[in-house]
N, C-alpha and C positions, 0 to 999 in steps of 0.2 A: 532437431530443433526443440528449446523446451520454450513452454509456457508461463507465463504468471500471473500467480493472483496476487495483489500485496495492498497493504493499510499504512495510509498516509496520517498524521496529525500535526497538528499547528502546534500541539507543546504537551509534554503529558497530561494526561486526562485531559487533553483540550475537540477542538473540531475533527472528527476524524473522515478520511474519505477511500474506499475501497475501489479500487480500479486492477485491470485485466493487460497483459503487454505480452511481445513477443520479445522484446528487447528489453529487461531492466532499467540496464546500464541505460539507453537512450532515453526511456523515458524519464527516470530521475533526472537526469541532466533536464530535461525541457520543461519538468516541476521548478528544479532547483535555480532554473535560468529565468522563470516566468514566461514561457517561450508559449506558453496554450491560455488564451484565454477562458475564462469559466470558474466554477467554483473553487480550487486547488489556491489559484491565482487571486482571484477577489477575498479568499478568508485565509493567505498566508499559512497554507498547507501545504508542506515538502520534506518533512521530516517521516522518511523510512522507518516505519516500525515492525514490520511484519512482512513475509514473501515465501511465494509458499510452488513449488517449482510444478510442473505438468507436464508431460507429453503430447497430449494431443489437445486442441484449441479448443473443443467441444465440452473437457472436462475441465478445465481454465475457465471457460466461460461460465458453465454449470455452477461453480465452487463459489465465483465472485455474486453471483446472483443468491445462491443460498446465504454468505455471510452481507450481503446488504440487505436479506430478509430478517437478520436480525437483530435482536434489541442490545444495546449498548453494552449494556453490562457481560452479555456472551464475547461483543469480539476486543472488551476489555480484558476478560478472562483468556481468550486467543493471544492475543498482545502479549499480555504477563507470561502464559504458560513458555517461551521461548525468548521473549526479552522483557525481563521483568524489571528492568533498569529505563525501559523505554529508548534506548539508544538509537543515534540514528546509524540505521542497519545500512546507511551509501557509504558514508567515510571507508566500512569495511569491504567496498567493490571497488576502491581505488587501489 
């Protein structure tokens, strides 16, 4: 079973939001549907920029907490270093 960690934004260089999944594929669907209410949803944040895959949940979890410890400009630097076009990285899980 893999893990993830991945980074969400409203549009490049726009709102971004870092969250943890067992399931990608389902949870972009339930960003990209408006299915969860919460901050994703209220600031029009569903565009996949970044995902970054795991083994075990503890280190998934670990990963997402150190990149939400940090300041913008690191996990804009993240972002870039793998999709520097900012694309949304779901179209490519269909």
């Amino acid at each position: 079973m893999s893990f993830w960690v991945y980074i969400l934004c409203s549009k490049r260089n726009g709102t971004l939001y870092v969250g943890v999944t067992n399931d990608l594929a389902r949870r972009m669907y339930e960003h990209k549907q408006k299915k969860i209410d919460g901050f994703t949803k209220k600031h029009g944040i569903s565009k996949l920029v970044y995902a970054e895959a795991f083994n075990y949940i503890h280190d998934a979890i670990y990963r997402e907490k150190c990149i939400k410890g940090w300041n913008r400009s690191w996990k804009v630097e993240l972002i870039e270093s793998v999709n520097p076009e900012w694309n949304d990285l779901y179209k490519t899980m269909l």
